[in-house]
PATI-686268 format. One record per residue (C-alpha): residue number from 1; residue in one letter; x, y, z. Coordinates in Angstrom, 3 decimals. Layout:
BEGIN
<pt nr="NUM" rest="A" px="X" py="Y" pz="Z"/>
...
END
This chain:
BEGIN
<pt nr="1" rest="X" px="3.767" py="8.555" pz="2.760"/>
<pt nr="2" rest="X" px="5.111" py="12.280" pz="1.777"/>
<pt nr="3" rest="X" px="3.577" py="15.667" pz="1.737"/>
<pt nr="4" rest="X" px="5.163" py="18.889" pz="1.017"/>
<pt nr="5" rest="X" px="3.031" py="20.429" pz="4.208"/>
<pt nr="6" rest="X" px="1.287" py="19.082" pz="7.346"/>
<pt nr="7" rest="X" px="-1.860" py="19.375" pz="8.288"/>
<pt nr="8" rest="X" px="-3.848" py="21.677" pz="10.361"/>
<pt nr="9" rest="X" px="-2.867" py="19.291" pz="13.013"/>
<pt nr="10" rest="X" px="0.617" py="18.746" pz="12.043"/>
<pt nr="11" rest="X" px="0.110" py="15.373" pz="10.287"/>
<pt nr="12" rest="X" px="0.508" py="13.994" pz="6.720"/>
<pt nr="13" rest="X" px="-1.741" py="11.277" pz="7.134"/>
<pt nr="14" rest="X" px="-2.709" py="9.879" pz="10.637"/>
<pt nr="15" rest="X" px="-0.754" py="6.816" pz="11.536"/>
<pt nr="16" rest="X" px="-4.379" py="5.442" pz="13.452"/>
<pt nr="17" rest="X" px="-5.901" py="5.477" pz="9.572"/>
<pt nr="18" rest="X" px="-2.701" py="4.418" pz="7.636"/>
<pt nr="19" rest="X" px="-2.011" py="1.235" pz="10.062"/>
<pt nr="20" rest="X" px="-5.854" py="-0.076" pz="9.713"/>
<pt nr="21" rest="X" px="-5.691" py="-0.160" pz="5.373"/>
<pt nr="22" rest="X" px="-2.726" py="-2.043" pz="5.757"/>
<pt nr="23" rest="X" px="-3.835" py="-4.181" pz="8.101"/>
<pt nr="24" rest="X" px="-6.979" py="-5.064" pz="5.993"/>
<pt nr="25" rest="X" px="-4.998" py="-5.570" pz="2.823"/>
<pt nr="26" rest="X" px="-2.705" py="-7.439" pz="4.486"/>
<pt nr="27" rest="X" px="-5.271" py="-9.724" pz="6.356"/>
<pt nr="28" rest="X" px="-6.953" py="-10.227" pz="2.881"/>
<pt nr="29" rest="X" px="-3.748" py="-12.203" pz="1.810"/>
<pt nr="30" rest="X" px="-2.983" py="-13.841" pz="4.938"/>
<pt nr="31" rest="X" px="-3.017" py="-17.287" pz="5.230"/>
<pt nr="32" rest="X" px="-4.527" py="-17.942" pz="1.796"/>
<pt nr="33" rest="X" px="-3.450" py="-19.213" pz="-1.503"/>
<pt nr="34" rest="X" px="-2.984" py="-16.159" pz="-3.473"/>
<pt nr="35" rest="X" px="-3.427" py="-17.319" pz="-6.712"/>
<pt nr="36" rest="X" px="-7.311" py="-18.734" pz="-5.686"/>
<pt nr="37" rest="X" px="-7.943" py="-14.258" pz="-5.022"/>
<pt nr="38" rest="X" px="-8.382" py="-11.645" pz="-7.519"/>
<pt nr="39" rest="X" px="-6.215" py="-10.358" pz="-9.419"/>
<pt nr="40" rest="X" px="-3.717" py="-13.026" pz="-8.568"/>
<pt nr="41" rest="X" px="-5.942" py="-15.082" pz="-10.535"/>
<pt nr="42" rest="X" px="-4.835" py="-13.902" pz="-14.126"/>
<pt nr="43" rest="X" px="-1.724" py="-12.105" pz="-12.932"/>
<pt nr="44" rest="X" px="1.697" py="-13.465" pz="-11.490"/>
<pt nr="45" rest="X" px="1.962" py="-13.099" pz="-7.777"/>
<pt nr="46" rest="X" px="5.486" py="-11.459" pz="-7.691"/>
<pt nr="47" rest="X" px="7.029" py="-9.604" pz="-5.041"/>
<pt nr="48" rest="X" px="6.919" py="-6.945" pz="-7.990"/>
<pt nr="49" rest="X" px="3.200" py="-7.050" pz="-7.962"/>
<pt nr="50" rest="X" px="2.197" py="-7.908" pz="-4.543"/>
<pt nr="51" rest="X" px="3.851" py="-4.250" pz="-3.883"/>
<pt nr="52" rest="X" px="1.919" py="-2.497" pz="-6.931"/>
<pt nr="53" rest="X" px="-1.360" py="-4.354" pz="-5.413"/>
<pt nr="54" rest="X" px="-0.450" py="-3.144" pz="-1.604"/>
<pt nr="55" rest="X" px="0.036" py="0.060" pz="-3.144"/>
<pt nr="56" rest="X" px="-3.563" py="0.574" pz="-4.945"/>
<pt nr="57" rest="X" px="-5.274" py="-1.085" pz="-1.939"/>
<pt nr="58" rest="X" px="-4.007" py="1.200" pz="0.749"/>
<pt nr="59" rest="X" px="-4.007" py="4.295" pz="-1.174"/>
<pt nr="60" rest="X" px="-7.900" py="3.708" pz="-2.388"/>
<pt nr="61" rest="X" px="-8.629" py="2.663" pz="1.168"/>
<pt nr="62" rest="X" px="-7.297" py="6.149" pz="2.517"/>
<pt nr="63" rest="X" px="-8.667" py="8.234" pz="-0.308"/>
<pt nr="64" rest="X" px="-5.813" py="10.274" pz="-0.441"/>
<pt nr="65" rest="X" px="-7.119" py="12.177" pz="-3.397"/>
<pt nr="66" rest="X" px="-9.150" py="14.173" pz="-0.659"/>
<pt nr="67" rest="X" px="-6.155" py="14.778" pz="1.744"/>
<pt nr="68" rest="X" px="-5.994" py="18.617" pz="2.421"/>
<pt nr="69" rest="X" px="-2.569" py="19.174" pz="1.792"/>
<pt nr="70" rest="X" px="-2.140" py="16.368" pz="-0.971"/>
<pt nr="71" rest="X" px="-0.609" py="13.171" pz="0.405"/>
<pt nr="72" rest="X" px="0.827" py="10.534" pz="-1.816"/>
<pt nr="73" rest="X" px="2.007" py="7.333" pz="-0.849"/>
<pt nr="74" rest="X" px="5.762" py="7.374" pz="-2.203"/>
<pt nr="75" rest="X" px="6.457" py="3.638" pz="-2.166"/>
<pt nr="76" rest="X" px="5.609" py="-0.086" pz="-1.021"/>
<pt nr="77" rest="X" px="8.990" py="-2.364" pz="-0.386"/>
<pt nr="78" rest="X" px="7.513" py="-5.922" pz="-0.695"/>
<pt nr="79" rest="X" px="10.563" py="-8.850" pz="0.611"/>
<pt nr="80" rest="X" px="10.525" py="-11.781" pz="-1.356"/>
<pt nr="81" rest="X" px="13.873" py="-12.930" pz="1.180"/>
<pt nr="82" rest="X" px="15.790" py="-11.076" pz="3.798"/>
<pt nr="83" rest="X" px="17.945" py="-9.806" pz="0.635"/>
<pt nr="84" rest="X" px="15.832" py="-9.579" pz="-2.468"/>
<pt nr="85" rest="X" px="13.030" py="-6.930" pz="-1.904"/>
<pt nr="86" rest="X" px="10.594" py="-5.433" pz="-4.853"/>
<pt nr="87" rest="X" px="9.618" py="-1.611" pz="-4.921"/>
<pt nr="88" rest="X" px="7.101" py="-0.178" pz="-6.298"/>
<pt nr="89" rest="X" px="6.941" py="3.752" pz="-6.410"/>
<pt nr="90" rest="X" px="3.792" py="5.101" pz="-8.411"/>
<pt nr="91" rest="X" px="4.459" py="7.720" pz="-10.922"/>
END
């Protein structure tokens, strides 16, 4: 994640919050077959899109729209091997 300012507490997003959306997205997709869940259904399971998906999960799971200073999540590094990696960073 990155912030121009901290919070009133002196946090960009709270590391209690950020660990438990990607833990549920990732728990989603563990163990299972993930062309059997949506959207991996109709589109290709890359490494490319696996980080775009992490990416929209855990940012709509945190609602960073509300954060007070804005927050953005500045990118998801998926590995496909220990040297080919995929990232995504939103516009």
């Amino acid at each position: 994640v990155e912030g121009r300012a901290l919070n009133r507490i002196g946090l960009l997003v709270d590391f209690v919050d950020l660990k438990r959306a990607v833990r549920a997205t990732c728990e989603r997709l563990d163990h299972q077959f993930i062309n059997d869940l949506e959207p991996f259904t109709i589109l290709n399971p890359s490494a490319e899109n696996l980080a775009k998906y992490l990416y929209d999960e855990v940012a709509s799971m945190l609602d960073l729209t509300k954060s007070d200073p804005p927050v953005r999540i500045s990118q998801v590094k998926v590995w496909e091997t220990d040297t080919s990696i995929a990232l995504y960073r939103p516009d």
